[in-house]
C-alpha positions as CSV (number, residue, x, y, z in Angstrom):
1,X,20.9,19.4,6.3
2,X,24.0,20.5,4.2
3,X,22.9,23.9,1.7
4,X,24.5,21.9,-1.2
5,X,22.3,19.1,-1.1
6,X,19.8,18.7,-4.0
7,X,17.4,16.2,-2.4
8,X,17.5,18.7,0.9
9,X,16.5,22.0,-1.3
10,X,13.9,20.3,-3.1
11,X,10.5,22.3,-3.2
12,X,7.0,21.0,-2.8
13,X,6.0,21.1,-6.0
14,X,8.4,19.2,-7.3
15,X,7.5,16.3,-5.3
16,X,4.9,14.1,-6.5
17,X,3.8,12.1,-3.1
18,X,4.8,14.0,0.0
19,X,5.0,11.9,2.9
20,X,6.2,12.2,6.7
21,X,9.5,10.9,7.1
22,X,10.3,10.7,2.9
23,X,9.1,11.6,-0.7
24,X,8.6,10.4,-4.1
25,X,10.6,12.5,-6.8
26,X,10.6,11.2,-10.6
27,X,14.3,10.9,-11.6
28,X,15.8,14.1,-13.5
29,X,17.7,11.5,-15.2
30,X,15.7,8.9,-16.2
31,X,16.5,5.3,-17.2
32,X,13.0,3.9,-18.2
33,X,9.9,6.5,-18.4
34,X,8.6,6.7,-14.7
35,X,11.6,6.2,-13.0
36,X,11.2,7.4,-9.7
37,X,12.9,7.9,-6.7
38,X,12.0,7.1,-3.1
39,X,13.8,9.7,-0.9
40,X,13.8,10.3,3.1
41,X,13.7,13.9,4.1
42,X,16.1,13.2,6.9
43,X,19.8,13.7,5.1
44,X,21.6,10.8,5.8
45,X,24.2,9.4,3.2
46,X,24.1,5.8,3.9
47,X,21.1,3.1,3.5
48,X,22.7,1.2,6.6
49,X,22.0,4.3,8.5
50,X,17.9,4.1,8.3
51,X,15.9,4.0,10.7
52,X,12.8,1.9,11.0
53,X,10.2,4.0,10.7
54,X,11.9,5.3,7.6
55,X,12.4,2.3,6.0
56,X,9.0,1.5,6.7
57,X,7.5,4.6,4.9
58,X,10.3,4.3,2.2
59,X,8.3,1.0,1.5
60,X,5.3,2.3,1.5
61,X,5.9,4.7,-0.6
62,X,7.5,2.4,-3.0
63,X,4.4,0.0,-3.0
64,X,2.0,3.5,-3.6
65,X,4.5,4.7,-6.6
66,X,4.7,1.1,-8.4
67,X,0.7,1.0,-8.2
68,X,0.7,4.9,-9.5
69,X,2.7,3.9,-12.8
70,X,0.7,0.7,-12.9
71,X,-2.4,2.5,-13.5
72,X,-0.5,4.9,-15.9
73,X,1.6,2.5,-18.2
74,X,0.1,-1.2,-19.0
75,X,3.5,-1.9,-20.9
76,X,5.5,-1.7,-17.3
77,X,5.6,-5.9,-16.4
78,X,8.6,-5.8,-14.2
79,X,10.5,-3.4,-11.9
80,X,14.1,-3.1,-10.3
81,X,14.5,-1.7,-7.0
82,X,17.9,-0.3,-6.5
83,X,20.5,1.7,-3.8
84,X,23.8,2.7,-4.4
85,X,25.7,3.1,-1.1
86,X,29.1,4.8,-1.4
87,X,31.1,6.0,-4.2
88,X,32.3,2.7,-5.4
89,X,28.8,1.4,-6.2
90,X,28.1,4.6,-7.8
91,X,26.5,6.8,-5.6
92,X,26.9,10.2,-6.6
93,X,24.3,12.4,-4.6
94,X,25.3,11.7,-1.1
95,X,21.8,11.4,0.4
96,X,20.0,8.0,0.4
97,X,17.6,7.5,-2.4
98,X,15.9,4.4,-3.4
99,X,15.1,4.0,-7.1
100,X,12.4,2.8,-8.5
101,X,12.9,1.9,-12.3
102,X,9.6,0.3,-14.3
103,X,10.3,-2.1,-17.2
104,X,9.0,-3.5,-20.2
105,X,8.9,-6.5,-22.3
106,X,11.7,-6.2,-24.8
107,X,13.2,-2.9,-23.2
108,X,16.4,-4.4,-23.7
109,X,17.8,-7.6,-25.3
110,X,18.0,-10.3,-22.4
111,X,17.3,-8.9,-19.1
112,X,18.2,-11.9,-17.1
113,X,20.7,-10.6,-14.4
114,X,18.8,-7.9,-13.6
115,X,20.5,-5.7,-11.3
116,X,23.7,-8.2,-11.8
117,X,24.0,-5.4,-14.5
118,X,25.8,-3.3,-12.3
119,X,29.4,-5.3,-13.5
120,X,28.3,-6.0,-17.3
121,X,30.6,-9.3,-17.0
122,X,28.8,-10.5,-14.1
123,X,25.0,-10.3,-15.3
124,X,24.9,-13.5,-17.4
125,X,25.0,-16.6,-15.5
């Protein structure tokens, strides 16, 4: 566990669902309200690098956080489910994360792409 890793150093209370193998953070940097972040405790950088039982907690976790802002927010009628591995997709904390990022009808003008969006020229098709 490298000492300069953010999602290492995290404290208890910051989590909102604190599970075995991962945790449920909300995102410091929000795109939508709710977004939320799936995160294993083990530090590994790379999604390709998960183990089973990991990815199988990481899922249930996302299932338990989508239901969570479900109950909270009757606008959310969608979701996008997103990982950045490595630098050139954007990754910028070096520990996996899965993010979880509720969306609404009319949150933006035409969502069809989805997460396409990722090279602007690419999402309409």
């Amino acid at each position: 566990m490298p000492e300069e890793c953010v999602f290492c150093n995290l404290q208890k209370k910051d989590k909102i669902v604190d599970g075995k193998l991962a945790f449920i953070l909300e995102d410091h940097f929000p795109v939508t309200k709710y977004h939320s972040l799936i995160i294993p405790k083990r530090h590994f950088e790379n999604y390709f690098d998960i183990s089973e039982e990991e990815l199988l907690e990481i899922n249930n976790l996302l299932k338990l956080r989508k239901e969570q802002i479900l109950s909270k927010d009757k606008t959310v009628t969608g979701f996008n489910i997103g990982i950045n591995v490595g630098r050139d997709a954007g990754q910028s904390i070096f520990h996996l994360h899965v993010h979880l990022i509720p969306r609404r009808s009319g949150d933006i003008e035409n969502p069809k792409g989805g997460v396409r969006g990722v090279i602007p020229s690419k999402r309409n098709y």
